[in-house]
C-alpha positions as CSV (number, residue, x, y, z in Angstrom):
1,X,-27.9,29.6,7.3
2,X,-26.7,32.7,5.0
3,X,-26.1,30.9,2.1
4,X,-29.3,32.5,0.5
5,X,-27.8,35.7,1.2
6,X,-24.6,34.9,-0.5
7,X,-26.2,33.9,-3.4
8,X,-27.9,36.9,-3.7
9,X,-24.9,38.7,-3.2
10,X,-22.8,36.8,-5.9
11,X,-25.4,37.8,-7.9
12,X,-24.3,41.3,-7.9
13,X,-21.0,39.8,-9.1
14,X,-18.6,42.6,-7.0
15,X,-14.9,43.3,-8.5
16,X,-12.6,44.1,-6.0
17,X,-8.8,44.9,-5.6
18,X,-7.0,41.8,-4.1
19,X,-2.5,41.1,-4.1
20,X,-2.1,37.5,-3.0
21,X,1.7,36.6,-1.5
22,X,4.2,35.2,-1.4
23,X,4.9,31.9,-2.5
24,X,4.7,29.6,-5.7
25,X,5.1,26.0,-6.5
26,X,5.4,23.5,-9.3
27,X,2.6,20.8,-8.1
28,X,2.6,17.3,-9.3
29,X,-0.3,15.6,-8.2
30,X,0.9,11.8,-8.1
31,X,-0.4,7.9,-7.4
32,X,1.5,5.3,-5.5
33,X,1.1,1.7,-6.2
34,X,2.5,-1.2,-4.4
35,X,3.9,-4.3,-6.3
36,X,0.6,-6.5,-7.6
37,X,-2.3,-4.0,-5.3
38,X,-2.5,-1.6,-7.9
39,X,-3.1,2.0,-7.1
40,X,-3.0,2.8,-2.8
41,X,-6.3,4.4,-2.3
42,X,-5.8,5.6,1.3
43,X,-3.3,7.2,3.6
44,X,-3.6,4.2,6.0
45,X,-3.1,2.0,3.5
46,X,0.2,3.7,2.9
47,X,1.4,3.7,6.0
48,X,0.8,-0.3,6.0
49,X,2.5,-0.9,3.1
50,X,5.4,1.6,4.3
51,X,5.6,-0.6,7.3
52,X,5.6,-4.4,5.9
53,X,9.0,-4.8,6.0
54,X,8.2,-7.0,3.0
55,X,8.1,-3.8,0.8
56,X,10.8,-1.6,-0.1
57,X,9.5,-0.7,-3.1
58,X,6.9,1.9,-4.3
59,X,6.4,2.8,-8.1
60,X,5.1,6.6,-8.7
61,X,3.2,7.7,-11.5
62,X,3.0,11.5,-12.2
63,X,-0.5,12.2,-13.4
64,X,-0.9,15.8,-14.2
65,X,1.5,18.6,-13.0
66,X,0.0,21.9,-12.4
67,X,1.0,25.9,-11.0
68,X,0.0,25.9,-7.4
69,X,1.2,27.4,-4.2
70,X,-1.2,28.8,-1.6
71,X,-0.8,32.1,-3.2
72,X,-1.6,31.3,-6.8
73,X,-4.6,28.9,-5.5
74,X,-6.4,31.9,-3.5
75,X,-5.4,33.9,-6.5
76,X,-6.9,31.2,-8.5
77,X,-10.0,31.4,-7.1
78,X,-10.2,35.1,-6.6
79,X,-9.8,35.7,-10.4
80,X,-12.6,33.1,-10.9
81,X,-14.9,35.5,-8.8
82,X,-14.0,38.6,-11.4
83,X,-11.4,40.2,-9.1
84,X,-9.0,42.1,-10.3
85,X,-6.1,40.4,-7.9
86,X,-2.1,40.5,-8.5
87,X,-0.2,37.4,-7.5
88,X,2.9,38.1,-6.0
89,X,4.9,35.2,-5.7
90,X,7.8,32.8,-6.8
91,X,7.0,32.3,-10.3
92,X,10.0,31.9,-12.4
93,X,8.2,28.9,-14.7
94,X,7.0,28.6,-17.9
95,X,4.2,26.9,-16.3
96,X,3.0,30.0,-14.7
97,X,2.5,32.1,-18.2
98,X,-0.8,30.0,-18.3
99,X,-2.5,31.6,-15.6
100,X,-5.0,34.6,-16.5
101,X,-4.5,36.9,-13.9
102,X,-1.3,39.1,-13.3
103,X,1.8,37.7,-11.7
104,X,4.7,39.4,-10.0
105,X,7.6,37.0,-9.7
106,X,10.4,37.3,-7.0
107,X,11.9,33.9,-7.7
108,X,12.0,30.1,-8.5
109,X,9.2,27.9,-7.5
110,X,8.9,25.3,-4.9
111,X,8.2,21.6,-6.7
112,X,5.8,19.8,-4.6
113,X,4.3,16.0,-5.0
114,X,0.6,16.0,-4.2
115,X,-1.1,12.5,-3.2
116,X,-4.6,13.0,-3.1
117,X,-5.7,10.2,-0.9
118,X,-9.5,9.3,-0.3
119,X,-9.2,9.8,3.5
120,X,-6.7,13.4,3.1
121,X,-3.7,14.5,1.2
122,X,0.0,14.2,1.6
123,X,2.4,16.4,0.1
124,X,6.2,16.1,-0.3
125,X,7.9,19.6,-1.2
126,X,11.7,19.7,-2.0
127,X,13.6,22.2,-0.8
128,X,13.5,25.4,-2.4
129,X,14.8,29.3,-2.7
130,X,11.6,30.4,-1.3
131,X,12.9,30.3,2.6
132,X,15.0,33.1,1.7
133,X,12.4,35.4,1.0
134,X,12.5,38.7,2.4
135,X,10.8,42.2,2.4
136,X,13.5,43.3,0.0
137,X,12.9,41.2,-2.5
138,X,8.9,42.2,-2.8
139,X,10.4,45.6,-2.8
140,X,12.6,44.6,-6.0
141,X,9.8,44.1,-8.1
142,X,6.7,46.4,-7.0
143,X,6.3,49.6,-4.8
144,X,5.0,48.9,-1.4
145,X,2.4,51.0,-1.6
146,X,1.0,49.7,-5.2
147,X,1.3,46.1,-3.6
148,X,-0.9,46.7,-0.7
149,X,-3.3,49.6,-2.0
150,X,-6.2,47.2,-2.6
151,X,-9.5,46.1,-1.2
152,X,-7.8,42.8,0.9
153,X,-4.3,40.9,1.3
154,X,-4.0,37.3,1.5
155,X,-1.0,36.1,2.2
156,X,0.1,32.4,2.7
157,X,2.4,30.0,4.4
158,X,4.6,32.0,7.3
159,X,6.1,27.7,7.9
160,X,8.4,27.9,4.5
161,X,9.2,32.2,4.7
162,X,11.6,32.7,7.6
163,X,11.7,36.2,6.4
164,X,7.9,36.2,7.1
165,X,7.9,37.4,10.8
166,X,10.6,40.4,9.9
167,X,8.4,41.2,6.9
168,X,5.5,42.0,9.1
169,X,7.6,44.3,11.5
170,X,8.8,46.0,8.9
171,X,5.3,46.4,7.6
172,X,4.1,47.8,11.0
173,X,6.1,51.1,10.1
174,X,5.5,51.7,6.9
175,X,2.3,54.1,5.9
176,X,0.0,52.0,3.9
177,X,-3.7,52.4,3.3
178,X,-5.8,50.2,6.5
179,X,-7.1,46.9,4.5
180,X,-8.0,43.5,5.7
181,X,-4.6,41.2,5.8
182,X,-5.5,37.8,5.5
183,X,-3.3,35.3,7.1
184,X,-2.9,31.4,6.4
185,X,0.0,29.9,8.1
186,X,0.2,27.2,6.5
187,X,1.3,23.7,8.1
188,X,2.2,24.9,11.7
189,X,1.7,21.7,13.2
190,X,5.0,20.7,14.8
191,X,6.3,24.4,14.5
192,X,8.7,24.8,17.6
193,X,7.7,27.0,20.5
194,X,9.5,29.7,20.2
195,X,8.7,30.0,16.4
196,X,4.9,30.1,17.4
197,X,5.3,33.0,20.0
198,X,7.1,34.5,17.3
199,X,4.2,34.3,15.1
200,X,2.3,35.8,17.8
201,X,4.3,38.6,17.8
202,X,4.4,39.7,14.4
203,X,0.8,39.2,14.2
204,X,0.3,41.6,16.7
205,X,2.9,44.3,15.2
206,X,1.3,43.9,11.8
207,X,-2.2,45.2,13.1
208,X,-0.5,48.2,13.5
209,X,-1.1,48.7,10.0
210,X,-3.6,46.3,8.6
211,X,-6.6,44.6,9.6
212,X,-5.4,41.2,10.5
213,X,-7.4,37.9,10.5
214,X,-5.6,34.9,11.1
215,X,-7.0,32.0,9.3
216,X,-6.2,28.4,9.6
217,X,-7.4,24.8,9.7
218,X,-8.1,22.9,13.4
219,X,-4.8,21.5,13.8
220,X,-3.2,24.6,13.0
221,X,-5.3,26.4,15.7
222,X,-4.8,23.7,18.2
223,X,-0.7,24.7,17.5
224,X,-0.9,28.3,17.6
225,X,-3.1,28.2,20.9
226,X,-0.4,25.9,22.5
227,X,1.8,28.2,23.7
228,X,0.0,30.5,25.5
229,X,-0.6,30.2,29.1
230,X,-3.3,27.8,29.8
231,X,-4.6,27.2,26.6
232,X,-8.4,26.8,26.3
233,X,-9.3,23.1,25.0
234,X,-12.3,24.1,22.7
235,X,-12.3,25.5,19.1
236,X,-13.8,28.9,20.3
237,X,-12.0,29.1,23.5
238,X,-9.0,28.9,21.4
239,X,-10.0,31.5,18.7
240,X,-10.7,33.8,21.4
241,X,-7.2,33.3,23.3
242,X,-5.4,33.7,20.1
243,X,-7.1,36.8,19.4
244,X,-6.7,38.2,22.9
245,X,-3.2,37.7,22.8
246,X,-2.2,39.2,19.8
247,X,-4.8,42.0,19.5
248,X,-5.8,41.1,15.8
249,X,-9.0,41.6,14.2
250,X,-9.5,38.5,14.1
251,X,-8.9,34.4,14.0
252,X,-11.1,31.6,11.7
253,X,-11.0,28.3,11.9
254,X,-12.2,26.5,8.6
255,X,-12.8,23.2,9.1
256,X,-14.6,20.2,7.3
257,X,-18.4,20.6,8.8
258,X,-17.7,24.2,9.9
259,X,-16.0,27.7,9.9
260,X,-15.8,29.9,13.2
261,X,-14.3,33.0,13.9
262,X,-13.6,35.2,16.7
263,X,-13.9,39.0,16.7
264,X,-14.0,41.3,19.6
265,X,-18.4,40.8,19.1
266,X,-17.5,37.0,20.0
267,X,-18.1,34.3,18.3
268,X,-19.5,33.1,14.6
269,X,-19.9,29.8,13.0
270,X,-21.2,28.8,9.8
271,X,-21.6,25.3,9.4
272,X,-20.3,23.8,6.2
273,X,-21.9,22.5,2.7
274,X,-22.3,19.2,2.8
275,X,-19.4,17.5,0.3
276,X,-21.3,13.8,-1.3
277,X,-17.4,12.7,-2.8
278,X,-14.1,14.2,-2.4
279,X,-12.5,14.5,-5.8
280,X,-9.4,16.6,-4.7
281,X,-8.6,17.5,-0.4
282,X,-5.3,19.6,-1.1
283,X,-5.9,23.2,-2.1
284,X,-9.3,23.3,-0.5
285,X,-8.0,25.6,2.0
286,X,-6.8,28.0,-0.4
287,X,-10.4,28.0,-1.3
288,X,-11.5,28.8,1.6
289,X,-9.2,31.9,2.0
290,X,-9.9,33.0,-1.1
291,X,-13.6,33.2,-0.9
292,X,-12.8,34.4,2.2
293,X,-11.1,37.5,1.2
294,X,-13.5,38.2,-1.7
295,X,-15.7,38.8,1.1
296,X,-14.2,41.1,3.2
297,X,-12.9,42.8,0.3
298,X,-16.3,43.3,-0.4
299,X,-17.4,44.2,3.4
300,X,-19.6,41.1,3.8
301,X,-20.7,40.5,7.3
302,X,-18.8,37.8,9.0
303,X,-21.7,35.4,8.4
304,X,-21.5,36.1,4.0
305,X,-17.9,36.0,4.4
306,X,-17.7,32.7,6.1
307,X,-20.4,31.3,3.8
308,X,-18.2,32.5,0.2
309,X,-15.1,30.5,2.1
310,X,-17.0,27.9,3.0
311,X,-18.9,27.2,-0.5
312,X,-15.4,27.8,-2.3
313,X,-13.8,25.1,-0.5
314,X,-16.4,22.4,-0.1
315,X,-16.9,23.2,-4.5
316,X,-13.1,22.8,-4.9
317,X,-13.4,19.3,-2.9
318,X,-15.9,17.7,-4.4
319,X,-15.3,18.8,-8.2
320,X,-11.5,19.3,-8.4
321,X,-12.4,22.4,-9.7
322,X,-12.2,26.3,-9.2
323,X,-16.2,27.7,-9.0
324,X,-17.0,30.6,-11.0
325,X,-20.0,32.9,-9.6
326,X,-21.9,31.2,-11.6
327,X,-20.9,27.6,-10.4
328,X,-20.7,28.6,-6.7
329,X,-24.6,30.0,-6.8
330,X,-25.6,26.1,-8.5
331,X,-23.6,24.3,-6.1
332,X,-25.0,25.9,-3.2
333,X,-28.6,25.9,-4.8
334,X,-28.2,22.4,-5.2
335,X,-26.4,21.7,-1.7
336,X,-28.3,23.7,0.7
337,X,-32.0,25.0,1.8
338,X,-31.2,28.8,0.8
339,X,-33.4,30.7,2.8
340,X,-32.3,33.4,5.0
């Protein structure tokens, strides 16, 4: 297990240059209760309730409303790490003045309602300005080249940016310094065919200038495998297809006991910390990419760099919170047997 190593890295407490994009999102992070029951504590509960036709009523109480987005949450995290990282996304809030790194906004905010159920989350996002996002409008508000001159890219959620795929083709051409690009799709469960290959093919474009890792949850995997021919029915065998396809660096899976990825050396899987009780399950993903990143910002072996995203997340989970260095080097002192 490397999670000695990383904590002897953290230690060292590294500063790199991140630019997380390009979303944003007014979150409100809600409870559902059902006539006399009191609070629903479950998603299958839910789905009961939904289903008595008994029931047509649901009453919703707002319990704290928060800046989110996957952007600003990897942003979120990388900031807690001492990065110096610029979120550009769609920020036009007041809500957004709170957070303590810099901001770039190209726009209004998604509003999303966040029910964090004890078995997994369900969000509900209203429509937004966000899916008409393009290239241009990154280009309104920063220089290309100032955007993307940094140690690492994340960038998050290709499922609400149409103008995602002809972002990246554009990006193919343009003469920008080689960094590691990481992607998060985002929801691309149910994504239609078509849209998928099209993924595929602006993944591969966009290596012509970056360093691209894709990086997304087993579900999403399981959906971007699914349209090549004769998809491989394992986790690795599907990391590997994805990345011969599209040429990439490379593609991680983060999951809840592990995170894999696949690199032209083959396969690497770090298995997770253990979480004792889920506090929060939505934006532990966002975690994950963002300790990700710090660490190959930082040019962290695969195995350190699986570890940070892996320690981020399972931290965010169980406390609701974003770790600091310093809480990241406790948790996994306290979670794991840190030897080499």
């Amino acid at each position: 297990m490397p999670y000695g190593r990383l904590g002897r890295h953290l230690e060292e407490r590294p500063s790199p240059t991140l630019a997380t994009l390009p979303d944003g999102s007014i979150d409100r992070y809600c409870t559902l209760a059902a006539g006399a029951d009191g609070p629903l504590q479950t998603r299958e509960t839910l789905g009961q309730k939904i289903q008595d036709a008994t029931r047509s009523t649901f009453r919703l109480h707002v319990d704290s409303t928060e800046p989110g987005g996957q952007a600003v949450n990897v942003a979120q995290q990388l900031h807690a790490f001492g990065s110096e990282v610029t979120c550009y996304g769609h920020l036009d809030d007041p809500i957004f003045d709170t957070l303590p790194f810099d901001t770039v906004s190209m726009g209004d905010p998604a509003l999303v309602y966040a029910f964090n159920f004890t078995d997994s989350d369900v969000m509900f996002v209203e429509a937004s300005p966000v899916a008409d996002w393009t290239l241009a409008d990154l280009r309104t508000v920063a220089d290309l080249p100032d955007v993307f001159t940094v140690d690492a890219i994340c960038c998050s959620n290709w499922v609400s940016f149409p103008g995602m795929g002809p972002a990246f083709h554009q990006l193919a051409s343009e003469d920008l310094p080689r960094a590691p690009f990481v992607l998060d799709p985002g929801d691309i469960v149910g994504a239609e065919p078509e849209d998928v290959d099209s993924l595929h093919q602006a993944l591969a474009t966009l290596q012509n200038t970056f360093d691209v890792i894709y990086n997304a949850n087993r579900g999403e995997i399981r959906a971007t495998a699914a349209t090549l021919p004769d998809p491989p029915e394992d986790d690795g065998g599907r990391l590997a297809a994805i990345r011969k396809a599209t040429g990439i660096e490379a593609v991680v899976m983060h999951a809840r006991t592990e995170a894999i990825v696949s690199t032209t050396e083959g396969l690497t899987t770090v298995d997770n910390v253990r979480v004792d009780r889920p506090e929060r399950h939505t934006g532990g993903g966002d975690r994950f990419t963002g300790g990700l990143g710090y660490g190959l910002a930082n040019e962290w072996d695969w195995e350190l760099a699986l570890a940070c995203g892996n320690a981020c997340a399972a931290h965010y989970v169980e406390t609701g919170d974003t770790g600091t260095i310093d809480d990241i080097i406790e948790f996994i002192d306290t979670k794991t047997d840190t030897e080499p």
